[in-house]
C-alpha positions in Angstrom: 0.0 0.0 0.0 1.6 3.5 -0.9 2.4 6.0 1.8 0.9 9.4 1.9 2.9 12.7 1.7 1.5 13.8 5.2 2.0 10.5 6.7 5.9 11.2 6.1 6.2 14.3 6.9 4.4 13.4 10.2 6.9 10.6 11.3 9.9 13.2 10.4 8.4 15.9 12.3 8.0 13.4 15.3 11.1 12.1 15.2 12.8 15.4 14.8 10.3 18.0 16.0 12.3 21.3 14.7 12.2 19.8 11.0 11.0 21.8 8.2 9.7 19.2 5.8 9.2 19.5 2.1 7.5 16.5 -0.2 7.1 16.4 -3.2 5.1 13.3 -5.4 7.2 12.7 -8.1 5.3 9.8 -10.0 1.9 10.5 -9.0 1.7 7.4 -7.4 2.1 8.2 -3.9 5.3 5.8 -4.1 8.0 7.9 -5.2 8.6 11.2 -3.3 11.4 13.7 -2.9 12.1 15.1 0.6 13.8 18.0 1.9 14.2 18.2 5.4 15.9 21.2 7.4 16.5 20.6 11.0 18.9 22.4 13.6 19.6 18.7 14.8 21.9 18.3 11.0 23.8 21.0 12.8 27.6 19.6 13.0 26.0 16.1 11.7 27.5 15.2 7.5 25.1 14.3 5.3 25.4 10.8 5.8 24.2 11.1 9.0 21.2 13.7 8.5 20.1 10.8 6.1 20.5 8.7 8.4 18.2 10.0 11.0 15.4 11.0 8.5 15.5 7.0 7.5 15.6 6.0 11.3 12.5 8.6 11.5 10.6 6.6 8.8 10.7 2.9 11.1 11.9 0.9 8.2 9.0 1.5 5.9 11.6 2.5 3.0 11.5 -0.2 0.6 7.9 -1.0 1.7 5.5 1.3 2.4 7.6 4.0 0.8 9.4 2.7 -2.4 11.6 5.5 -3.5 12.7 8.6 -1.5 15.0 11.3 -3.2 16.1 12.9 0.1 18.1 16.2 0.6 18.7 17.5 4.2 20.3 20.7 5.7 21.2 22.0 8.9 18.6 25.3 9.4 20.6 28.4 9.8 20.2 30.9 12.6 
């Protein structure tokens, strides 16, 4: 069953409550999304790691629920 746009952004932003979240539906299909999250919490973490934590936000649904994710992330500027 695909996931829904809100449903991501709603396990990012309770996972990493500061995030700004951005999706976009890329196919249509509500399978393929691009994400791009902005989070004080990327602060002084590489991008490998801000990855990480938006993955470990979406409980292993990626690859299941959620097929493909095009992901950017950035540490939010003050």
């Amino acid at each position: 069953m695909p996931m829904d746009a809100k449903e991501i952004e709603r396990l990012i932003k309770e996972s990493i409550p500061d995030a700004e979240v951005t999706i976009r539906d890329l196919a249509g299909d509500g399978d393929h999304y691009a994400a791009h999250v902005v989070s004080s919490a990327f602060v002084g973490k590489t991008r490998v790691q801000q990855h990480q934590m938006v993955y470990e936000a979406l409980g292993g649904r990626m690859g299941d629920a959620l097929h493909a994710l095009a992901l950017t992330t950035s540490p939010r500027k003050e």
